[in-house]
C-alpha positions in Angstrom: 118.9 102.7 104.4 116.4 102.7 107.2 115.3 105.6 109.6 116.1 105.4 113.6 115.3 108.4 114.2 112.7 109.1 116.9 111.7 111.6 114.5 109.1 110.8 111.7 111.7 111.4 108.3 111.0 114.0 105.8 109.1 113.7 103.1 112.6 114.7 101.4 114.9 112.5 103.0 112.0 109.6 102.4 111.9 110.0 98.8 115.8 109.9 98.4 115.6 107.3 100.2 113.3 104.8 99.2 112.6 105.2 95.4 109.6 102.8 95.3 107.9 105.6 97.4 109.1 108.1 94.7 107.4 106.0 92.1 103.8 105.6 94.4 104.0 109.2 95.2 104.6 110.1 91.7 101.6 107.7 90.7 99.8 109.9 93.1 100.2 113.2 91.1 99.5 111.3 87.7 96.6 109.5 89.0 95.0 113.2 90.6 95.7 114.7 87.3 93.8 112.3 85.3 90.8 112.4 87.9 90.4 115.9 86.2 89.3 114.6 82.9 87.7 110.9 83.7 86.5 111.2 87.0 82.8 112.5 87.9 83.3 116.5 87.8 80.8 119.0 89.6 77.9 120.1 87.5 76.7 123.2 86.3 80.0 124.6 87.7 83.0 127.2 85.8 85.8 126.2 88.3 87.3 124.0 85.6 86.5 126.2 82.9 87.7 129.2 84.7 91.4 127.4 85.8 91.6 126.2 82.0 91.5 122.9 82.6 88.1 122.4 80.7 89.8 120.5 77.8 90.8 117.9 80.0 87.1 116.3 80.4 86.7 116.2 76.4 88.9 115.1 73.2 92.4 114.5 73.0 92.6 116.0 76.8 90.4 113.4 78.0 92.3 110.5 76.5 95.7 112.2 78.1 94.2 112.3 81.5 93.1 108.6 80.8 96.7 107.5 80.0 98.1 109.9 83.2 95.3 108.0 85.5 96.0 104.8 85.2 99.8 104.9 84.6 99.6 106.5 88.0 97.3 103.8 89.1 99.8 101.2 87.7 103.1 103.3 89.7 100.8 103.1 92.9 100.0 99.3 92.5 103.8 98.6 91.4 105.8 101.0 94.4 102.8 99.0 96.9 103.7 95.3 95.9 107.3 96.1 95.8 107.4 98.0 99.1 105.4 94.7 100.5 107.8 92.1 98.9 110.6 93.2 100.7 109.6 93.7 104.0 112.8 94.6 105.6 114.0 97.4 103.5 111.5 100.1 104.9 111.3 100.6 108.5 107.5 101.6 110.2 108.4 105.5 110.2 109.5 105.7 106.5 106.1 103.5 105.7 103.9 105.5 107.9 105.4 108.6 106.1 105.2 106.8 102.6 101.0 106.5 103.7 100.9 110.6 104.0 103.1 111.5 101.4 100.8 109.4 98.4 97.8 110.5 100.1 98.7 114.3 99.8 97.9 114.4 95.8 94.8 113.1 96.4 92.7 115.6 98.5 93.2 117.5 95.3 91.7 115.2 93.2 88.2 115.2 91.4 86.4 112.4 93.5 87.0 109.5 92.0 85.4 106.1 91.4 82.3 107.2 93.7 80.3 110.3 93.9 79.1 109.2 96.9 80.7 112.5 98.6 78.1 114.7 96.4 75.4 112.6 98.4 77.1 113.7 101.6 76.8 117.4 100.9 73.2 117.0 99.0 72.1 115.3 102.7 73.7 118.0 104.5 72.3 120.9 102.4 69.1 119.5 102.8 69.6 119.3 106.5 71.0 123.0 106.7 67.9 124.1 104.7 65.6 122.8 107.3 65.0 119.5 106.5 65.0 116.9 107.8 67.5 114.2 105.8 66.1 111.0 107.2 62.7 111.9 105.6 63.1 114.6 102.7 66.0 114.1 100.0 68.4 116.1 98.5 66.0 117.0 95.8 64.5 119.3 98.4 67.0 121.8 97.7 68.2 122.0 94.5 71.6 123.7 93.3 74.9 122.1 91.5 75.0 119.6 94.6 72.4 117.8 93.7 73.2 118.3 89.6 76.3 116.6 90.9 75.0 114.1 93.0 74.2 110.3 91.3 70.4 111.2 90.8 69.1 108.0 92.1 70.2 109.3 95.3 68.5 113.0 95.0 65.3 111.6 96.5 66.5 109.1 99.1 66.9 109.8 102.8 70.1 109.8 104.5 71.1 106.3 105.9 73.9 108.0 107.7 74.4 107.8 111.5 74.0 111.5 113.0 77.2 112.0 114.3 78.4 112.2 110.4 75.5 114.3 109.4 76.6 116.8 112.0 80.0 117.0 110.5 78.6 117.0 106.8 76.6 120.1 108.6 79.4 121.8 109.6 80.7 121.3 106.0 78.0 123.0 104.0 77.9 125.4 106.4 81.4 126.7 106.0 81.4 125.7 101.8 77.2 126.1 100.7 76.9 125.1 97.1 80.4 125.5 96.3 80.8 122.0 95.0 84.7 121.9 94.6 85.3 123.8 98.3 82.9 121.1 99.9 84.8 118.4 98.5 88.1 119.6 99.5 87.0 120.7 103.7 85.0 117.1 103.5 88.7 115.8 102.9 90.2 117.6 105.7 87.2 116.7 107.9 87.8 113.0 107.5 92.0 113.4 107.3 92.1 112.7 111.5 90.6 109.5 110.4 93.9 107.9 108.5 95.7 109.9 111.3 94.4 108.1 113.9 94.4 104.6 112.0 98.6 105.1 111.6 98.5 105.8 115.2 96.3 102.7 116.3 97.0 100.1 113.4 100.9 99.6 114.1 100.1 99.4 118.1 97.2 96.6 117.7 99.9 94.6 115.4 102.3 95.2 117.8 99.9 93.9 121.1 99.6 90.7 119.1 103.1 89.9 118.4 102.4 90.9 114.8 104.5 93.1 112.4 103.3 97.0 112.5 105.2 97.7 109.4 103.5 95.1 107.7 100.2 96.3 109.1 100.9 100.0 108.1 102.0 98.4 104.5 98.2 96.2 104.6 95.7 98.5 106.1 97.1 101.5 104.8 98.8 101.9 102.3 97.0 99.7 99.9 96.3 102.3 96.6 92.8 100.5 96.5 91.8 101.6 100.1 94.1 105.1 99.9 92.4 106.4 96.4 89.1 105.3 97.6 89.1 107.4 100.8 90.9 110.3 100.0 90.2 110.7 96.5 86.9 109.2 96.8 86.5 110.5 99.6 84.9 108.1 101.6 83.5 108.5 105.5 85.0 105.1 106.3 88.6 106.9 106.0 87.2 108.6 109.7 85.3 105.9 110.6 88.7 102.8 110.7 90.8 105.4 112.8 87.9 105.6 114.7 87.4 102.3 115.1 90.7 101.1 115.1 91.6 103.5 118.1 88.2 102.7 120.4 89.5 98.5 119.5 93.5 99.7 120.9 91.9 101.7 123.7 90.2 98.3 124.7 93.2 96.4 124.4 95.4 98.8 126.5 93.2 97.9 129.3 91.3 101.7 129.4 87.7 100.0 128.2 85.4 102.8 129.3 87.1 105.1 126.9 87.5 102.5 124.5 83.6 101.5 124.4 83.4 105.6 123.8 85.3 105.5 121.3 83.5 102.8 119.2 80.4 104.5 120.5 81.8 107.5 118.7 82.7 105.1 115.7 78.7 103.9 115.5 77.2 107.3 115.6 79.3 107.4 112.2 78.1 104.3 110.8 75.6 101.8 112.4 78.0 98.6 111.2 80.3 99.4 113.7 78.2 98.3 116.1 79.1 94.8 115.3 82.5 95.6 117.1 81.1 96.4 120.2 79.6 92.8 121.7 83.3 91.5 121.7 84.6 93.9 123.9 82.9 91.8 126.6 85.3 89.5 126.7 88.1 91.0 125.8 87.5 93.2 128.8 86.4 89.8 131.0 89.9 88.2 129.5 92.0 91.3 131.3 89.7 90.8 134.4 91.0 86.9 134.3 94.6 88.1 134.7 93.7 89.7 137.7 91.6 87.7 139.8 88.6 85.2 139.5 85.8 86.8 137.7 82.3 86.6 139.6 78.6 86.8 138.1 78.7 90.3 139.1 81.9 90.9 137.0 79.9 89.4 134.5 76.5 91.2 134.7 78.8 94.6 135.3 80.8 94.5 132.2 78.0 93.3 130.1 76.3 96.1 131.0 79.0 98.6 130.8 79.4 97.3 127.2 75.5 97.9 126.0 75.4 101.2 128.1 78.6 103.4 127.2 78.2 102.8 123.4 74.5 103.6 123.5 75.0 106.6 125.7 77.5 107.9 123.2 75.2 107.4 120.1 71.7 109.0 122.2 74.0 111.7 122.6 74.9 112.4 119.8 71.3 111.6 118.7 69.9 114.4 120.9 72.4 117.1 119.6 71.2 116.0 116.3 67.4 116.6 117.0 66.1 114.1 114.2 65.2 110.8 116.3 66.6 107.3 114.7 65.0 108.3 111.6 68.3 107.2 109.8 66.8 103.9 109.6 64.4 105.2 106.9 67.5 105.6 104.8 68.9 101.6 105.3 66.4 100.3 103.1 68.1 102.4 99.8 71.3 100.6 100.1 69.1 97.4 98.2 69.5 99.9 95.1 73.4 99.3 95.0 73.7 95.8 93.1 76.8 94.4 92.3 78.0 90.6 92.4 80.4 91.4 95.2 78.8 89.6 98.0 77.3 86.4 98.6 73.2 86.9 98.1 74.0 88.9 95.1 76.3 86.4 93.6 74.1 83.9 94.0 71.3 86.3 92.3 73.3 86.4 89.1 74.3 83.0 88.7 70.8 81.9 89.1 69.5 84.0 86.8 72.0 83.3 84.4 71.8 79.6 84.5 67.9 79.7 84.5 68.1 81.8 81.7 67.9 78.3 78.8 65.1 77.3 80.7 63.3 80.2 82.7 63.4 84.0 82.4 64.0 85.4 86.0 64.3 88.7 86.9 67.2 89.6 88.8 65.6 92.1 90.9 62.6 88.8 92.2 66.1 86.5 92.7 67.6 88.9 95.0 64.1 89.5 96.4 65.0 85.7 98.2 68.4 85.8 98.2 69.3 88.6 99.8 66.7 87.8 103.2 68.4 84.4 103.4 72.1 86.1 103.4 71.1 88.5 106.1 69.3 85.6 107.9 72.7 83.8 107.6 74.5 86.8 108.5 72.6 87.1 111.7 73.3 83.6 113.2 76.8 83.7 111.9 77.6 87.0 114.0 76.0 85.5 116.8 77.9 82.3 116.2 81.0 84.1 115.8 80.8 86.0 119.2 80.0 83.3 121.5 82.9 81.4 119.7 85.5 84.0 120.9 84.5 84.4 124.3 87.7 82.4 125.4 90.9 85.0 125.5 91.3 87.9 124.1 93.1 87.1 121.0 90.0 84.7 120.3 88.1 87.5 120.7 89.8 89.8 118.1 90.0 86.9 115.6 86.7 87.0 115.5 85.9 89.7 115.7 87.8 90.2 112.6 85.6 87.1 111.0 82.1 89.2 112.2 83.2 91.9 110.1 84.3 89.4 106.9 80.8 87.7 107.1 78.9 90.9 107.3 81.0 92.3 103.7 79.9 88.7 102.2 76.8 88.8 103.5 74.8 92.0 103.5 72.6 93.8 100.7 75.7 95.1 99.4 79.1 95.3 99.4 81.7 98.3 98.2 85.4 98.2 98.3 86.3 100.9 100.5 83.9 99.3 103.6 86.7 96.8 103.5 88.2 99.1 105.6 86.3 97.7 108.6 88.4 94.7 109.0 91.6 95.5 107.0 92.4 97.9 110.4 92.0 94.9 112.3 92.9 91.6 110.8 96.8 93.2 110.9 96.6 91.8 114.9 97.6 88.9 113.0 100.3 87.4 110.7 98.7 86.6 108.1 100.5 83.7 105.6 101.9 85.1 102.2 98.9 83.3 100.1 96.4 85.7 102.2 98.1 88.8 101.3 98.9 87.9 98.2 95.1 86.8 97.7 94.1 91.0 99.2 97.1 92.3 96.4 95.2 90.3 93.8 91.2 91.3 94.7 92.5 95.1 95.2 94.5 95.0 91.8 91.2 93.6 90.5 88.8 96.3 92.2 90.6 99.1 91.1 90.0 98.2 88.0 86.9 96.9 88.0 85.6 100.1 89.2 85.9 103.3 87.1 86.7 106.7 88.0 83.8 107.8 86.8 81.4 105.6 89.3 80.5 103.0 86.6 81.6 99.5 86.7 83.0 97.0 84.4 82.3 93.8 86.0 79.5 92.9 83.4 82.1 93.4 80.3 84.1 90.1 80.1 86.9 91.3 78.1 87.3 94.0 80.6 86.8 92.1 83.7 89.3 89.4 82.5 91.9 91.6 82.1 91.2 93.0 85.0 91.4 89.3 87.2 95.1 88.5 85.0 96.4 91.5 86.2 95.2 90.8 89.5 97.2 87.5 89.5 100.0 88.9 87.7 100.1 91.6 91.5 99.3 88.8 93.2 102.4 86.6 92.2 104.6 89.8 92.4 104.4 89.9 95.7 106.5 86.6 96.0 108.5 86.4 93.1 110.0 89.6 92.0 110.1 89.3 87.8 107.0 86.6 87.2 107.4 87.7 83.2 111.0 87.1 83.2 111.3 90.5 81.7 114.9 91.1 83.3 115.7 87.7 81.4 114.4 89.5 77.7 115.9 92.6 78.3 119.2 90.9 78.6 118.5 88.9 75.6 117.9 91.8 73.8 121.2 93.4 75.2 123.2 90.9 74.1 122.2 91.2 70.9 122.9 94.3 70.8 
């Protein structure tokens, strides 16, 4: 059955529908129960106690929200690589409905896998105490936040871009200490982010001859990306529809308003910025349909594309009062290590095979490696941009590469910034190895990664089981029964 309705179907009518969204959305509510007993709860806080749901973070409770997490995890990952198998079955409505309908359960949910949203209201706190966030911590004002808060963070400065600080403001201003109300506005803050990515994502695919279903299916509803923003939750779930609208805006021709846009998009998070240089020739592409381009087309549009973003971000600068001291606050991303990107790979290995011979610290390793991956990164982006200055479609493929080089090659690397390019890589129709290769790596992230914000990569048992099911997604996504589990249960039957 498939939906040709003008009309976006009901959540009702969707469910009776499509049963593999039934089974994702049903993950969803398993997956935000468990988060009540293995995620990262508030400190020094009764809500839990006071609903009687206390028993759930201790005991037997505990290990019955483990089970109800990742079963639900397990439904999500299942209803996703079925729903992407057979791509003809669900039409772009019904997905773009299936997107909302599994991320309702989770602005309920105890954050999960990150408590990087604790940092956001310790920042803002701070900032609403008279602070100032880009040179005074957290720790400044103390209160459950900050109890809830990572505490390696409760002394750093903010890193954030001021356009998000003023939001997290307006947060702490409406929810003050209350841990658990904070959480749930900062979801509904960042919600117009995932609406605008299901408005923009399917029209970018669409522009470049590419499948918007399939789009909706990669970008957004992944489980990895959808638990990690909303039940994380995660600025980078405002930041792609951000993004991904200011990119459509460009490619619809209206560049002024697109360059705003992704000015917008940067004064939530500085990477963004990487965006912005190839919307010169896009924008000098569209000007080639038209007529011949002169040097003062040139000079004109170059400038257009430094000044609009930049007037955007001093704006929002100059509401925010604090100067550019957010760059105080880039530096403390160094403390995040994990072997997810190139330099810090390489750290690891080294250290590991040196270890017969030599006894290097891993912290001196990445003191080298990391300078020579954002060296590299540097010359690649610039590499990458003169390389797509032919068409437009050049432009946006590599654009989509400046984005991949700067998740392999920076200081650090989480999943959710993968965001950044999976809103944009779905201009393109990409072969089944590549999205089976992004089923695999998200199968293996989600796991890898705890609801509780630790991280099982250095446990090989663990991290093993983690890559096989990863593979076992993976092939799923062509084959339909890769255990031949139909084939027992008949065996079985026929004994019977």
């Amino acid at each position: 059955m498939s939906f040709t309705s003008t009309r976006r179907p009901s959540p009702v009518r969707l469910l009776r529908a499509y049963p593999d969204s039934a089974v994702g959305l049903l993950g969803s509510v398993m997956l935000t129960v468990g988060s009540y007993g293995l995620a990262d709860v508030p400190r020094n806080d009764a809500t839990l106690e006071n609903l009687g749901l206390a028993p759930m973070t201790y005991g037997h409770g505990k290990t019955l929200a483990g089970i109800a997490f990742w079963l639900g995890a397990a439904l999500m990952m299942i209803a996703w690589v079925r729903i992407g198998r057979d791509r003809e079955s669900m039409s772009l409505r019904a997905t773009s409905t299936t997107v909302l309908v599994w991320a309702a359960p989770l602005m309920f949910a105890i954050p999960v896998f990150s408590r990087d949203v604790y940092a956001y209201l310790g920042q803002a706190a701070a900032l609403a105490g008279g602070f100032d966030p880009y040179n005074d911590g957290p720790a400044h004002v103390p209160g459950p936040i900050v109890d809830s808060m990572a505490q390696i963070w409760a002394p750093t400065t903010s890193p954030y871009s001021p356009a998000f600080m003023l939001l997290a403001r307006g947060v702490v201003a409406v929810t003050g200490q209350n841990v658990f109300a904070g959480v749930f506005v900062f979801r509904i803050v960042l919600l117009p982010g995932l609406l605008l990515a299901l408005w923009a994502v399917p029209r970018i695919a669409a522009h470049f001859g590419a499948s918007r279903r399939t789009g909706v299916w990669l970008a957004l509803l992944n489980p990895l990306l959808l638990v990690y923003l909303v039940g994380g939750p995660h600025g980078e779930m405002l930041l792609m529809g951000v993004l991904a609208a200011g990119v459509m805006l460009v490619l619809d021709g209206r560049h002024v308003w697109g360059l705003a846009v992704l000015g917008a998009a940067v004064s939530l998070k500085v990477t963004a910025g990487v965006m912005v240089p190839f919307v010169v020739w896009i924008w000098l592409d569209h000007l080639r349909r038209e007529r011949a381009v002169s040097t003062r087309d040139r000079i004109g549009v170059f400038a257009a594309t430094a000044a609009i973003p930049a007037a955007v971000f001093g704006a929002f600068t100059l509401i925010l009062g604090l100067g550019l001291g957010w760059l105080n606050g880039l530096a403390f991303a160094n403390r995040i290590i994990n072997p997810f990107t190139i330099p810090n790979l390489a750290a690891h290995l080294i250290s590991l095979l040196a270890a017969p011979f030599h006894t290097f610290n891993l912290h001196t390793v990445l003191g080298v490696t990391r300078p020579i991956g954002q060296a590299v990164m540097v010359v690649a982006l610039v590499w990458l941009w003169w390389r797509g200055r032919a068409t437009e479609r050049t432009a946006m493929m590599y654009m989509c590469w400046a984005m991949f080089a700067v998740l392999l090659l920076e200081p650090s690397t989480l999943p959710w910034y993968y965001t950044w390019v999976t809103v944009l890589v779905v201009a393109f129709t990409l072969p089944m190895w590549a999205r089976q290769v992004i089923v695999g790596v998200s199968v293996y992230l989600l796991i890898v990664f705890q609801p509780d914000d630790s991280i099982l990569f250095y446990k090989p048992v663990e991290s093993l089981i983690a890559v096989a099911l990863g593979v076992l997604a993976a092939v799923s996504l062509r084959r339909p029964d890769p255990l031949r589990l139909r084939r027992f249960d008949a065996l079985l039957r026929g004994r019977g």
